[in-house]
Steps between C-alpha positions, in 0.01 A plus 500: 500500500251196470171586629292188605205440287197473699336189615170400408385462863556866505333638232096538582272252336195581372174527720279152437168552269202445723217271393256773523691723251510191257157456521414855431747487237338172360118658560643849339612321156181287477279842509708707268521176270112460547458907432684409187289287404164690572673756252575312242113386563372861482705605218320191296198647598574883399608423169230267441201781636300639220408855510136560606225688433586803753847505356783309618467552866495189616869420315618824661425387822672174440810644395533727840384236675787299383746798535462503883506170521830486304643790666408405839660164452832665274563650827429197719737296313782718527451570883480116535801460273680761714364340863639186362819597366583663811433184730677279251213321392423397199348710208434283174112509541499866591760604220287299274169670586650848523651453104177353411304794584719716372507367145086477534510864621745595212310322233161675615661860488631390147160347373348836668762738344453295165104512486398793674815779494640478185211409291 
């Protein structure tokens, strides 16, 4: 009993990418990768804030400031990464961006657990 092994004209080929998702994919990896970069900028700036004479308000404010904006764009990056994935686009940029902020968000939980936790 030989069954036939089916022809490629009759297996389904995959639906074409349009142009517009390639250009939101494209305009999607140049924000997160500019996000990155606007965290690495505020993370220079955090560490580099001097306590003032009210206390240290003003580097409290620049750490949650830089939590949302690292959260909001942790999440960003992996529904991009997903959107992408799914409509076989590319995701180096995204994947990039998404491990970036994670190892900034991971290193400012350690830095926090290290100076203000277990000191």
């Amino acid at each position: 009993m030989d069954t036939p092994l089916p022809s490629s004209s009759l297996l389904p080929s995959p639906a074409p990418i349009s142009r517009a998702a390639v250009w939101a994919s494209r305009l999607f990896n140049v924000l997160l990768l500019g996000l990155c970069a606007l965290l690495v900028a505020l993370s220079y700036y955090s560490f580099t804030l001097h306590c003032e004479s009210f206390g240290c308000i003003g580097v409290g404010l620049m750490w949650m400031l830089w939590a949302v904006f690292a959260t909001v764009g942790w999440l960003v990056a992996l529904v991009v990464r997903v959107w992408q994935r799914r409509r076989g686009l590319g995701t180096r940029a995204s994947d990039l961006a998404f491990a970036l902020m994670s190892l900034m968000g991971a290193g400012h939980v350690f830095y926090w657990l290290v100076n203000t936790v277990l000191r």
